[in-house]
C-alpha positions in Angstrom: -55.2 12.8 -38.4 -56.9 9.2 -38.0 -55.1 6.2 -37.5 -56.1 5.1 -40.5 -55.1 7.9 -42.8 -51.3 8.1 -40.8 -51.2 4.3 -41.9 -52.4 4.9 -45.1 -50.0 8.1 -45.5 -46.9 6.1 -43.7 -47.4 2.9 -45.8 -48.4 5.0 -48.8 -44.4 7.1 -48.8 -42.9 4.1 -47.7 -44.1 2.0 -50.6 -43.4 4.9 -53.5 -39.7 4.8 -52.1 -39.4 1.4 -52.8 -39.7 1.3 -56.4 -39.0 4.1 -56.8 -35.2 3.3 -56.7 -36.0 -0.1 -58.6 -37.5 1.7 -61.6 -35.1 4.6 -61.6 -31.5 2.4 -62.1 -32.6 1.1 -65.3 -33.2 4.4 -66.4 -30.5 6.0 -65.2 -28.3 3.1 -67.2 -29.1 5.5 -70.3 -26.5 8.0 -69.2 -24.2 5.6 -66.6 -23.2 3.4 -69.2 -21.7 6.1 -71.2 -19.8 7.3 -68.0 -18.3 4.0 -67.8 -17.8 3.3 -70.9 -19.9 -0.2 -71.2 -23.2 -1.4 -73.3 -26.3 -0.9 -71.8 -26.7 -4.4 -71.1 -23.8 -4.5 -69.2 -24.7 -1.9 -66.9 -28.1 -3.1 -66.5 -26.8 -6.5 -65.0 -24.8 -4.2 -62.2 -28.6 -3.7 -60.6 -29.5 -7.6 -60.5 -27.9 -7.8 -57.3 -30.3 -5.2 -55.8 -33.3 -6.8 -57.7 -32.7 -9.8 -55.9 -32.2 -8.5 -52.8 -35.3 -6.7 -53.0 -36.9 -9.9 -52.9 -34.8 -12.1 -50.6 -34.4 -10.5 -47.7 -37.8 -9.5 -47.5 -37.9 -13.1 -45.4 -36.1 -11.6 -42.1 -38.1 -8.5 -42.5 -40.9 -10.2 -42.5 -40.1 -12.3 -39.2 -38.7 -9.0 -37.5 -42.1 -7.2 -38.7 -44.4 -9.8 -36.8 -42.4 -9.1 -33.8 -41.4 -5.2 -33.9 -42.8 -2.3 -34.4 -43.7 -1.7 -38.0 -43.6 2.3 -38.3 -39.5 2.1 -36.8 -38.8 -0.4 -39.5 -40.1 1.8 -41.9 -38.0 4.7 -40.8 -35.0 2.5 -41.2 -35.8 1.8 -44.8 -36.0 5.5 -46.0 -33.2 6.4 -43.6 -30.9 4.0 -45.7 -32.1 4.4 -48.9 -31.2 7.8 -48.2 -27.8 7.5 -47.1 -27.2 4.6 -50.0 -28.8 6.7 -52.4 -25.7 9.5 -51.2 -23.1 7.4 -51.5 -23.9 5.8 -55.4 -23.7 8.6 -55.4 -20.0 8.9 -54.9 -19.1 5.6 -57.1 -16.2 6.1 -59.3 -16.0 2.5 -60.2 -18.9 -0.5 -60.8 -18.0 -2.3 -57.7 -18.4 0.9 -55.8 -22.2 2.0 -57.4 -23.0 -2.1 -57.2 -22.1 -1.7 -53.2 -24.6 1.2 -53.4 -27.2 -0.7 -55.1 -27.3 -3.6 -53.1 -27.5 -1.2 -50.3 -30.9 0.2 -51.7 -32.3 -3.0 -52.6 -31.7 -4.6 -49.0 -33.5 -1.5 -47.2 -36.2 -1.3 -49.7 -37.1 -5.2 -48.7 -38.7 -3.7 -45.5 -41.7 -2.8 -46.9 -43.8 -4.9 -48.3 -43.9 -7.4 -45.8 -44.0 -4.6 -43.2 -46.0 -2.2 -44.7 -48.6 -4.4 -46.4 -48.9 -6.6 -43.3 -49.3 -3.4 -41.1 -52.6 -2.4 -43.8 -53.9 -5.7 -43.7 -54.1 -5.7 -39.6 -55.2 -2.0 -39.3 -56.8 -0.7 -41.8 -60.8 -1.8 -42.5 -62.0 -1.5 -46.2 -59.0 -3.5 -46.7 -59.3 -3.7 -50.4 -59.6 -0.1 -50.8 -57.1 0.3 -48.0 -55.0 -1.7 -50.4 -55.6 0.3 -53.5 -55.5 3.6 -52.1 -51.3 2.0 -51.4 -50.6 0.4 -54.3 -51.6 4.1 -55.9 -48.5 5.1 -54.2 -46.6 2.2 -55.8 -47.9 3.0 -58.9 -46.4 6.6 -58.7 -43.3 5.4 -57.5 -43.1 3.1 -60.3 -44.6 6.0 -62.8 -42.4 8.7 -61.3 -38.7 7.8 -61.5 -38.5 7.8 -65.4 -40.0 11.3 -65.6 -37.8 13.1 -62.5 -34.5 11.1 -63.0 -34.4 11.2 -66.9 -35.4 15.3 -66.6 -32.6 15.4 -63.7 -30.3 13.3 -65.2 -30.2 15.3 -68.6 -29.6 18.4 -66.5 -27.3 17.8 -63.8 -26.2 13.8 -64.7 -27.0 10.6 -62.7 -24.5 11.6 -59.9 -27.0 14.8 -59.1 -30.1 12.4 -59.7 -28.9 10.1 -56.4 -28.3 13.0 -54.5 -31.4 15.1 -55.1 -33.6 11.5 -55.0 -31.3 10.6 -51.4 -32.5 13.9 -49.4 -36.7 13.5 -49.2 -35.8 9.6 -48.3 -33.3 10.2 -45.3 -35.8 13.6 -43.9 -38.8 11.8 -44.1 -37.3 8.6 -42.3 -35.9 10.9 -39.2 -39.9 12.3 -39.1 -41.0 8.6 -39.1 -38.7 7.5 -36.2 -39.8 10.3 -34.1 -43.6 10.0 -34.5 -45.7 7.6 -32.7 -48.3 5.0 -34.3 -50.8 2.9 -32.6 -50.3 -0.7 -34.3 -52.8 -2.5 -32.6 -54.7 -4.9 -34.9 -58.9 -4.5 -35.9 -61.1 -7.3 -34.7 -59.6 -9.9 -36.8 -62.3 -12.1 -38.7 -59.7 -14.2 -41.3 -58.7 -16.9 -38.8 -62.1 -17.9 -38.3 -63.3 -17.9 -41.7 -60.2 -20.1 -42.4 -61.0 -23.0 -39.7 -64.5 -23.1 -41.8 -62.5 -23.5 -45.4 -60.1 -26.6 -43.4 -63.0 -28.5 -43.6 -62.7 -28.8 -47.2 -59.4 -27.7 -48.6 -55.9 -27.5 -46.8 -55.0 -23.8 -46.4 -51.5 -24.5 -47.3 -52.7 -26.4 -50.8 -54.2 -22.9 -51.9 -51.6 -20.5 -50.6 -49.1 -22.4 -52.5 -51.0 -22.4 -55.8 -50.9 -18.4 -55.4 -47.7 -18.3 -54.7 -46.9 -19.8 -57.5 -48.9 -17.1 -60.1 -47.1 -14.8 -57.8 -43.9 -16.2 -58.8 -45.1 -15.9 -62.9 -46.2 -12.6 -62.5 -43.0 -11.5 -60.8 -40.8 -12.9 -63.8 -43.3 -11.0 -66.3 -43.5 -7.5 -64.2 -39.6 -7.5 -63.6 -38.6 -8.6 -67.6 -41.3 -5.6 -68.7 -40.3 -3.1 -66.1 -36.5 -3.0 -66.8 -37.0 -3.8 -70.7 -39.3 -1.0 -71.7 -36.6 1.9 -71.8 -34.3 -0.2 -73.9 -37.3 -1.6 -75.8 -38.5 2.4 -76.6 -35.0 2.7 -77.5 -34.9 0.3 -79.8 -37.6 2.1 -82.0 -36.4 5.8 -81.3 -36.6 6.3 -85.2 -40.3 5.8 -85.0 -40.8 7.9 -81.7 -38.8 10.6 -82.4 -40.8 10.6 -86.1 -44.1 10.2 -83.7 -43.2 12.9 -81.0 -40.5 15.5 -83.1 -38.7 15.6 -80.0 -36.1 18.0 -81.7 -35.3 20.6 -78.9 -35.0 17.3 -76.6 -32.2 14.5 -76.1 -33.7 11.9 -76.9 -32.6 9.8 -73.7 -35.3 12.2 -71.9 -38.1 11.2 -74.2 -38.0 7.8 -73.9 -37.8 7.7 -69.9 -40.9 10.2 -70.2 -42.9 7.7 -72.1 -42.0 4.7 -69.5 -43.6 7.3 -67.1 -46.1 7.6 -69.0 -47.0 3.9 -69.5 -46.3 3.1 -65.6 -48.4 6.3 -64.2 -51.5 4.8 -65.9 -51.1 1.9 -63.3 -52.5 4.2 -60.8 -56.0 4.1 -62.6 -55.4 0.7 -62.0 -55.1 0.2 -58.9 -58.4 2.5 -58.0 -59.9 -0.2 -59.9 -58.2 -2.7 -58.7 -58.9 -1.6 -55.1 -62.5 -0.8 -55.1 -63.2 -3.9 -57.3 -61.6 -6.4 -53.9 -64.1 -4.6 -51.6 -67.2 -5.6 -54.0 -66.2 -8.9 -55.6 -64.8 -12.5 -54.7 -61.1 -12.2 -54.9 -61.0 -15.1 -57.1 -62.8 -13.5 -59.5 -61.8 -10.3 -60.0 -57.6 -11.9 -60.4 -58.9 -13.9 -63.1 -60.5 -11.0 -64.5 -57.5 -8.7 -64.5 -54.7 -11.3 -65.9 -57.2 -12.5 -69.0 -57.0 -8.7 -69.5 -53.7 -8.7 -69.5 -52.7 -11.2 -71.9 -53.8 -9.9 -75.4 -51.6 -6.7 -74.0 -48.3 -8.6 -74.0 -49.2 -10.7 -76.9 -49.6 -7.4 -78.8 -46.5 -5.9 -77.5 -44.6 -9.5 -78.5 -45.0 -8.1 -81.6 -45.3 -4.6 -82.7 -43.4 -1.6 -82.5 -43.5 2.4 -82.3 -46.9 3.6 -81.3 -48.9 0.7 -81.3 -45.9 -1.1 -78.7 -46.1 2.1 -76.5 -50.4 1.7 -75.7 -49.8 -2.2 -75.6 -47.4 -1.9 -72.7 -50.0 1.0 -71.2 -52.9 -1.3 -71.2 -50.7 -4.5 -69.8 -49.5 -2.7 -67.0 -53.2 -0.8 -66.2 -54.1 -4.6 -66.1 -51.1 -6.7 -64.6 -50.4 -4.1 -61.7 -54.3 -2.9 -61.0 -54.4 -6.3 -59.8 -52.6 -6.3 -57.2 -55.3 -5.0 -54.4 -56.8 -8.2 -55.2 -53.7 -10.4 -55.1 -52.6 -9.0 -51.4 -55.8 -9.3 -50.2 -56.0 -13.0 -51.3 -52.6 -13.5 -49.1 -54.6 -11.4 -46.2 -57.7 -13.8 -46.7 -55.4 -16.8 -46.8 -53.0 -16.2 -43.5 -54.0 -16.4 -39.8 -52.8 -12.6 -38.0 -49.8 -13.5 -36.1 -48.1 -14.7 -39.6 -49.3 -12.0 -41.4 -46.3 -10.1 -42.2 -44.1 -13.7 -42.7 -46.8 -14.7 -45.5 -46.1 -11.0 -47.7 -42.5 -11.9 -47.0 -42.6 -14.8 -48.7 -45.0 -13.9 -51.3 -42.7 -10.7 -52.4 -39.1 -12.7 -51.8 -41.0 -14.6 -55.0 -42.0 -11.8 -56.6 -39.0 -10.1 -56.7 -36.4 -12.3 -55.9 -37.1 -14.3 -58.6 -38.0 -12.2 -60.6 -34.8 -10.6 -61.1 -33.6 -13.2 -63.4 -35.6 -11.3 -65.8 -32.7 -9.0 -66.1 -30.5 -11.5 -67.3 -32.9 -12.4 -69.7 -34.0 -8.6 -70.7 -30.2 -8.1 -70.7 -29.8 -11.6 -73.6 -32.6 -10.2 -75.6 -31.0 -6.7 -75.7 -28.1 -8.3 -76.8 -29.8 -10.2 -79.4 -31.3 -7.1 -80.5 -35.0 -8.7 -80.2 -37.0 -8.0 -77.0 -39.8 -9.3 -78.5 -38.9 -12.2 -78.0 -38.7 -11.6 -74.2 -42.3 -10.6 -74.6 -43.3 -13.9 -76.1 -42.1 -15.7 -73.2 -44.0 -13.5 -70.6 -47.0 -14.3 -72.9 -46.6 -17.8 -72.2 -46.1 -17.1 -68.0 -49.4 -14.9 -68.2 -51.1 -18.2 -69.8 -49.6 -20.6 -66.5 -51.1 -17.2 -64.5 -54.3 -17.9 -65.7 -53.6 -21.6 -65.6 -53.2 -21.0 -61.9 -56.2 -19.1 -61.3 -58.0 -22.1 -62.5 -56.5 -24.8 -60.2 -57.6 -22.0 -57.3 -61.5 -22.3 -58.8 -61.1 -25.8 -58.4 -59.8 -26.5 -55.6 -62.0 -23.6 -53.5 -65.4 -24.6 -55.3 -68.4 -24.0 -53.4 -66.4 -21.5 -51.2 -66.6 -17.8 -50.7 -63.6 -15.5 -50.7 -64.1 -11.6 -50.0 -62.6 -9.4 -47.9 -64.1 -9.5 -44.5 -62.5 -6.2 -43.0 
């Protein structure tokens, strides 16, 4: 197998692990919350820990990850998602699955700045390098509903953690034992960067992109952990839409957030092959004015018509992101490379999980809606961001180089 394809195959597992586990918690909360006997919301919150985690501590993975080698870093994150996975597994009480959780979410912050850093250095076609990855993360975003709501419903969300724990802790022990060669292409970024000093200040533009990062983080969190309580909300008009009779209910609804996050990988194709033949500038405008009628729609309908609205936002708001990481590629000299992604995704999802609290109040207030208003208005500062990039990179050029 080429070097390329092992990265791309390495990265590609490693990245569907780590949301996997992210996206399947706030399904699984269907069924813990009755073992416990607490509201939905309440068991909900239990996973912001690991949310934030999943952002934070991306930081010293990313410093370790310019320094070490990538592919045994890797091997550490599925080995102890694995072995956390086992023992939430084993909780009996909330303090015991929330030790669990936070477990998962501090070994699942080794990848993006590790694995996307290790893409951006290795791989050429970087944008479709980056798409061809982010099709993983689209699966393991797409996936969880599906296989730990059809689990769950058979053997409860005890024997979802086990059977979900085993393919993470094998495939890590294949990782550890394999060998990689991490040696970066001819690197062309740095260069074009001294040319772009002459006019802006590198730092100026990272920020203002970190910044949209930020925005879209909040919005991509709040939707991700809101749709399954959301479709819940309007299970009289889905069951009347699917007849779901000879099914718990529970089931359908975590299919259907399958469904909508699944589409993403259409997405990302786009998204991929679109960063390889455009200027990077352009095509993230082009996506996040997409996705804004999307969640203004979904701010305020219901049944059917909320089910394609949160389809077409996330084909849109997560088909970008080939775009957006090549943008931080374009923007950061090599031997920094994994440190920029760290801080980029300690925004996205660190941050970001504050939008549990909030999907957690609007649950509570029985209108999400609401919620969806308010990520309306954070596309619109998205967008407003976007523009202060045009501005301030006028008269500039910014593709992908390798």
């Amino acid at each position: 197998m080429k070097r390329r394809a092992r990265i791309l195959l390495l990265c590609g597992v490693g990245h569907l692990y780590s949301h996997f586990y992210m996206l399947a918690y706030p399904s699984l909360v269907l069924w813990i919350h009755q073992d416990f006997s607490v509201d939905r919301s309440q068991a909900l919150s239990w996973g912001t820990p690991m949310y934030i985690l999943f952002g934070a501590a991306s930081i010293p993975f990313g410093a370790l990850g310019d320094r070490f080698s990538n592919r045994k870093l890797l091997a550490a994150m599925l080995i102890g998602m694995g072995l956390f996975s086992f023992l939430a597994a084993l909780a009996t009480t909330p303090t015991f699955l929330q030790i669990a959780l936070i477990g998962i979410g501090l070994c699942a912050a080794i990848y993006h700045p590790v694995g996307m850093s290790l893409i951006s250095r290795c791989c050429e076609r970087r944008g479709q390098a980056m798409g061809n990855n982010g099709v993983w993360g689209s699966l393991g975003i797409g996936l969880p509903p599906f296989l730990v709501g059809s689990i769950s419903a058979a053997l409860g969300w005890r024997g979802a953690f086990w059977i979900c724990g085993v393919p993470a802790l094998v495939t890590g022990i294949i990782y550890l034992v394999q060998e990689l060669d991490e040696a970066p292409l001819p690197e062309h970024t740095e260069s074009s960067l001294k040319d772009e000093k002459r006019s802006i200040h590198p730092a100026l533009l990272f920020s203002i992109l970190m910044l949209s990062c930020t925005l879209i983080g909040w919005s991509y969190r709040g939707t991700v952990v809101s749709l399954p309580l959301a479709f819940r909300s309007y299970s009289e008009s889905f069951a009347a839409m699917l007849k779901p009779e000879a099914l718990p209910l529970e089931t359908v609804i975590t299919w259907m957030v399958s469904a909508v996050y699944l589409v993403s990988v259409l997405g990302q194709v786009l998204g991929g092959k679109l960063a390889d033949r455009m200027d990077l500038r352009k095509g993230y405008l082009l996506f996040h004015a997409c996705s804004l009628p999307c969640m203004l729609i979904m701010s305020r309908a219901g049944g059917a018509l909320l089910f394609f609205a949160a389809m077409s936002f996330v084909f849109f708001s997560v088909g970008m992101q080939p775009i957006e990481n090549s943008l931080v590629a374009r923007l950061t000299p090599l031997r920094y490379r994994s440190f920029a992604y760290s801080l980029k995704f300690t925004l996205v999802f660190g941050t970001g999980a504050l939008a549990v609290q909030l999907a957690r109040y609007f649950d509570q207030q029985g209108n999400l809606q609401r919620l969806y208003q308010l990520q309306s208005g954070l596309v619109c500062c998205v967008l407003l961001c976007i523009a202060c990039i045009f501005l301030v990179t006028r008269g500039l050029s910014y593709r992908n180089q390798s």
